[in-house]
Legacy VTK file of the C-alpha trace (Angstrom):
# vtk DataFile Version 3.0
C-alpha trace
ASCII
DATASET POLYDATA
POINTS 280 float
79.576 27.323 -19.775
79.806 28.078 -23.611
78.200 31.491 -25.029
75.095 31.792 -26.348
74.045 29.227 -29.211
70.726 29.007 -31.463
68.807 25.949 -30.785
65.954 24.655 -33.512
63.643 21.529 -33.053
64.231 21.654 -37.071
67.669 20.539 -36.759
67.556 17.845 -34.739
66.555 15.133 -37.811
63.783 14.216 -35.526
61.158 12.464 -38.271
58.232 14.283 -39.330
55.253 12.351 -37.496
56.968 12.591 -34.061
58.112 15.704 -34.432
54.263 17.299 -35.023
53.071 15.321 -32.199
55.778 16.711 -29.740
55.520 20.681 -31.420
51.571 20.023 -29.584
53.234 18.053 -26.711
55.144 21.523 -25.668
52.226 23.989 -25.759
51.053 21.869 -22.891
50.785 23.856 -19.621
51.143 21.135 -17.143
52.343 17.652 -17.464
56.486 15.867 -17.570
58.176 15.050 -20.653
61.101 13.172 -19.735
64.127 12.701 -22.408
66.026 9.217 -21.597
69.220 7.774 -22.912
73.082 7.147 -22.192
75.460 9.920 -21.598
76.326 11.683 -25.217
72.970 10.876 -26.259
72.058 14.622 -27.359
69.577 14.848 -24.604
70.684 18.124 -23.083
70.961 19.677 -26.603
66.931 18.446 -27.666
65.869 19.725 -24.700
67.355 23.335 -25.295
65.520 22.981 -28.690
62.096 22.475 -27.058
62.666 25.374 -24.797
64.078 27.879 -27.443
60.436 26.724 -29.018
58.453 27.958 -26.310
60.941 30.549 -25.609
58.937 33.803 -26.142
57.536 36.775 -24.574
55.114 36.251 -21.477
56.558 32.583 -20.582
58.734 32.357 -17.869
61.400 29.489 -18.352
63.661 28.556 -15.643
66.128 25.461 -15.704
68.177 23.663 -12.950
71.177 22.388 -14.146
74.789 20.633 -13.279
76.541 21.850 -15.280
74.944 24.784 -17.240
75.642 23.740 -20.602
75.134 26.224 -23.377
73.864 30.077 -22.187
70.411 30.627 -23.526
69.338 34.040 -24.366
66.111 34.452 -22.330
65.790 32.229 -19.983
66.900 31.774 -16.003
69.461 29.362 -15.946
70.486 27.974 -12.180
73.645 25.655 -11.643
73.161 23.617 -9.137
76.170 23.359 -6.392
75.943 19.894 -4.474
79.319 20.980 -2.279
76.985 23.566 -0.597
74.056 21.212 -0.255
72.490 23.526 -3.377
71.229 19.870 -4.675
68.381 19.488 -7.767
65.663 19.065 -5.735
66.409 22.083 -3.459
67.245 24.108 -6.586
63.541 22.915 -7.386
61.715 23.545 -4.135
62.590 27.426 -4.406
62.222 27.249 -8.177
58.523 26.575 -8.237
58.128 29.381 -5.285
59.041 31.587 -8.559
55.924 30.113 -10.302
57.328 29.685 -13.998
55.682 28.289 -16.649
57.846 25.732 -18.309
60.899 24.210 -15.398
64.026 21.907 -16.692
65.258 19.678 -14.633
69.038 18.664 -15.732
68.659 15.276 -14.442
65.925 13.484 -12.288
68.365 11.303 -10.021
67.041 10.461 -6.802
63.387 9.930 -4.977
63.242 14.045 -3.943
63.754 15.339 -7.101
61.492 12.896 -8.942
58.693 13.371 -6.349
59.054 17.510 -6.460
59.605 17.185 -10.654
56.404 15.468 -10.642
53.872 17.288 -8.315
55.159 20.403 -9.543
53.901 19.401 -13.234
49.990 18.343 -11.445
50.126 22.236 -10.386
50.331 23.952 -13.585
54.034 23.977 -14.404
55.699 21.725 -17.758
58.428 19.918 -16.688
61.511 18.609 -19.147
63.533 16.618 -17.956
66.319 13.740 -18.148
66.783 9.891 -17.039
69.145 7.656 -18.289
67.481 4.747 -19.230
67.873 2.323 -22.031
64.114 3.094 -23.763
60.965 4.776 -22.965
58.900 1.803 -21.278
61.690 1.776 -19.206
61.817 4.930 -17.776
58.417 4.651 -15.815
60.202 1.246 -14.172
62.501 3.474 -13.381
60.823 5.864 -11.474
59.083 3.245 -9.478
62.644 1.896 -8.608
62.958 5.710 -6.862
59.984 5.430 -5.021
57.650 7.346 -7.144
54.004 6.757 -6.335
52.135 5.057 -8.786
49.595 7.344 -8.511
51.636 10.187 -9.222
53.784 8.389 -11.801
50.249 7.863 -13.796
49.070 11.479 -13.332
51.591 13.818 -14.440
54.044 11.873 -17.219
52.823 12.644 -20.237
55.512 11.716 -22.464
58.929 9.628 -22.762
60.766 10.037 -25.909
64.414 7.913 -25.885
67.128 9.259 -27.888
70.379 8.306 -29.135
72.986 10.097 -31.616
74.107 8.187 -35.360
76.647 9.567 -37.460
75.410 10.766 -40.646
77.068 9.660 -43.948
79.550 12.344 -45.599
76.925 13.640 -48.713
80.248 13.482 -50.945
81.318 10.285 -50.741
78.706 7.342 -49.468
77.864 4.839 -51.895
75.250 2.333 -52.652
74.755 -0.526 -49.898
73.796 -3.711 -51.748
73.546 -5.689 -48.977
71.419 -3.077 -46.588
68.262 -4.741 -48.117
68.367 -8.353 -46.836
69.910 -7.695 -44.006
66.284 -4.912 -43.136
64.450 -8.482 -44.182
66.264 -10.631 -41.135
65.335 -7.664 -39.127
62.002 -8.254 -40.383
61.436 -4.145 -40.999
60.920 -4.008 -44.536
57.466 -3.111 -43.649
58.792 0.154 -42.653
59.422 1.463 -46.631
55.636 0.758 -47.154
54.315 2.248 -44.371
56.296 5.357 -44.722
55.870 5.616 -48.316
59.124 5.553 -49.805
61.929 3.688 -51.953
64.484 2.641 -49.900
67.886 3.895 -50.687
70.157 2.470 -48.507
74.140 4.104 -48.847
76.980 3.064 -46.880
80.371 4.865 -46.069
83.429 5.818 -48.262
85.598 8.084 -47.010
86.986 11.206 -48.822
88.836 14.472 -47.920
85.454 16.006 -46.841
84.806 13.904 -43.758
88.717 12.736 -42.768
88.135 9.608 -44.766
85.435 8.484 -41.765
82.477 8.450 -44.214
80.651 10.535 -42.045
79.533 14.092 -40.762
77.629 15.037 -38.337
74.889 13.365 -36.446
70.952 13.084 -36.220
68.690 11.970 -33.560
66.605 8.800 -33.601
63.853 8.717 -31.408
61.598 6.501 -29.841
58.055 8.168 -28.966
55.887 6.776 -26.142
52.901 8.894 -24.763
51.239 8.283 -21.527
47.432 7.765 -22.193
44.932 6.101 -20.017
45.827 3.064 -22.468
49.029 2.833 -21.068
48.380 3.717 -17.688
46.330 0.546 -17.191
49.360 -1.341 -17.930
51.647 0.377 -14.891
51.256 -2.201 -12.948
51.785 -5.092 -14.734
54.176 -7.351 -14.507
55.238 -7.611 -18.104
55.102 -3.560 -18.418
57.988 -3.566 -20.845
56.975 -5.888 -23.233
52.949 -4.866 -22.872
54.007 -0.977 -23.712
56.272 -1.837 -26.354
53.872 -3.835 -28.288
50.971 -1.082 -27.354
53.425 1.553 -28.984
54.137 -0.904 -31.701
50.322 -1.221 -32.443
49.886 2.652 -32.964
52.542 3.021 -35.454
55.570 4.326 -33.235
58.661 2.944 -33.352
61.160 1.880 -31.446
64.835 2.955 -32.002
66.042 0.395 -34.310
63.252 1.012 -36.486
63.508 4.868 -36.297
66.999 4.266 -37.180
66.148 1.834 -40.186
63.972 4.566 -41.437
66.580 7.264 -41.558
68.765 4.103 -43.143
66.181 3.643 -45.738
66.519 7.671 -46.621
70.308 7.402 -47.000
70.956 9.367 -44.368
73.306 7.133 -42.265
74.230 3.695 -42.567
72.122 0.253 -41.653
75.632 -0.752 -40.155
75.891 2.467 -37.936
72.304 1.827 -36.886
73.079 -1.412 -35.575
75.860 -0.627 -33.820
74.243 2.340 -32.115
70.192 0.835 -31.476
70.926 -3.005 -32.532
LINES 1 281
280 0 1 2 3 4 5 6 7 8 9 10 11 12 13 14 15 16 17 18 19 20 21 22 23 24 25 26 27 28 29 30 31 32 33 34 35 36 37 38 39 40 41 42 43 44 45 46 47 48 49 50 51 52 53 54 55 56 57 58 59 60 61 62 63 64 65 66 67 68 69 70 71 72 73 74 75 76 77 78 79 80 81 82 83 84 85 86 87 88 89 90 91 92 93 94 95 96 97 98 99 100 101 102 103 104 105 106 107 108 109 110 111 112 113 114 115 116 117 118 119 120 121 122 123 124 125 126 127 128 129 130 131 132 133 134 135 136 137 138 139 140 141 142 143 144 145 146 147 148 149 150 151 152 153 154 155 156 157 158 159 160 161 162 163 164 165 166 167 168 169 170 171 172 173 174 175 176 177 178 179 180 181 182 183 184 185 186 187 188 189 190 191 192 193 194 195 196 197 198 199 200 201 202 203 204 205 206 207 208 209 210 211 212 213 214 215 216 217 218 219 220 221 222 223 224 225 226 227 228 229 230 231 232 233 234 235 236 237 238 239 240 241 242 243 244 245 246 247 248 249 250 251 252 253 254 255 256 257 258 259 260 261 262 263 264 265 266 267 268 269 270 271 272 273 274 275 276 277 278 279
C-alpha cells in the first residue's frame, strides 16, 4: 500500500460536460456507478477522485478492496483476504451492517458480490464500483451473464462510465499533424469540432529531452458516459441492447470513446494516432 496521495476529479482530463453531470451523479444517496475498462485503465485512481469529492465531514466512506491501493486520509479502507475466505462479498455483507453512506467495491466479480453491491445501493447506500468490460452498454450484459436480476439490474445502476488511459503529447516538442484532419473525415467525426465549438488543432509527437524522446507525458482519461434512465431501461431486454444503447447515447450527445478521444485530439492534447491505437 503506498502513503497517502491527493486525489482531484480536476485532474483527471475528464471533459467538461461529463464531468458536471457526474459532480451531480455523486451527491446521489443511493444508486451504483460502475467504472469499466481493461486492467491499467485508471479506474482505481478515478474512483479515489470521486470519493476524495464526497470525502467530508458527516459522510461515512468505507471501501473493500484487493489490494488497497493508495491510503486515503479519511476514509475506512478494508483489504480483502480470499486465503481466509475474507472474499468481496463477505467484506460487503458486514460492511453495510456498518451503515455508511458512500461503499467501494474494488471489483464486482462474481454473482454474490454483484447481487449484495446492488441491493445495498436500493437501501440508501452509493455504491462505486469496477467491471472490466470493453464499454458501458456492455457492462449491464455483463451483469446479466452473473446472474443479476433484471429487475434489480434496472433499479439500482444509475450510471456506467468506460475509461481508458492516452498518453498526452510532451507540451515542448509536438508538432502540427497535417494529416490528423482527413483521416477525423474517414472516421466520419468531423462533426465533433462543430458541436463542441472549437478549431481543431490536431499535433502529433516529436520527441525531445523533456519526455525521453517518446513525444509524450503523462496521461488523461477518455470517457464514455452512459446513464441509466427509464429510456434505457426499456431497452434491457432486447436483443440488440448494444447497438440500441449505443445509438440512444449517441442521440443525446454522449460519446463513445473514440470520439471522446478525437475530441481531446482535436484540442492538441494527445495524438489522433495514439487515440486509435488505444479506442480505435
Amino acid at each position: 500500500m503506498q502513503d497517502a496521495l491527493s486525489y482531484d476529479i480536476k485532474t483527471l482530463g475528464i471533459e467538461p460536460d461529463i464531468e458536471a453531470q457526474l459532480l451531480n451523479d455523486l451527491q446521489a444517496t443511493s444508486g451504483v456507478i460502475l467504472m469499466t475498462g481493461p486492467t491499467g485503465s485508471g479506474k482505481t485512481t478515478s474512483l479515489y477522485s470521486f470519493l476524495s469529492r464526497r470525502n467530508e465531514p458527516g459522510v461515512k466512506i468505507i471501501t473493500i478492496e484487493d489490494p488497497v491501493e493508495y491510503q486515503l486520509d479519511g476514509i475506512n479502507q478494508v483489504q480483502v483476504q480470499g486465503d481466509i475466505g475474507f472474499t468481496f462479498a463477505n467484506a460487503l455483507r458486514s460492511v453495510v451492517r456498518q451503515d455508511p453512506d458512500i461503499i467501494m467495491v474494488g471489483e464486482i466479480r462474481d454473482n454474490e458480490t454483484a447481487g449484495i453491491a446492488l441491493q445495498s445501493a436500493l437501501t440508501g447506500h452509493l455504491v462505486l464500483s469496477t467491471l472490466h468490460t470493453n464499454d458501458a452498454p456492455f457492462a449491464y450484459t455483463r451483469l446479466l451473464d452473473l446472474g443479476v436480476e433484471p429487475f434489480l439490474l434496472s433499479a439500482a445502476v444509475k450510471v456506467v462510465l468506460a475509461q481508458r488511459l492516452v498518453r498526452k503529447l510532451c507540451p515542448h516538442c509536438s508538432v502540427p499533424d497535417s494529416d490528423a484532419a482527413e483521416k477525423v473525415q474517414h472516421l466520419k467525426l468531423s462533426w465533433l469540432a462543430a458541436q463542441q465549438q472549437i478549431s481543431p488543432n490536431y499535433r502529433k509527437p516529436h520527441g525531445c529531452e523533456h519526455c525521453g524522446n517518446t513525444g509524450y507525458r503523462g496521461r488523461v482519461a477518455i470517457i464514455e458516459y452512459l446513464r441509466c434512465d427509464n429510456a434505457l431501461r426499456e431497452l434491457l431486454g432486447s436483443s440488440n441492447f448494444l447497438s440500441e444503447a449505443a445509438k440512444l447515447n449517441r442521440d443525446r450527445g454522449y460519446r463513445n470513446l473514440l470520439e471522446d478521444g478525437t475530441l481531446k485530439a482535436m484540442r492538441g492534447e494527445t495524438s489522433l494516432e495514439e487515440v486509435i491505437r488505444v479506442a480505435g
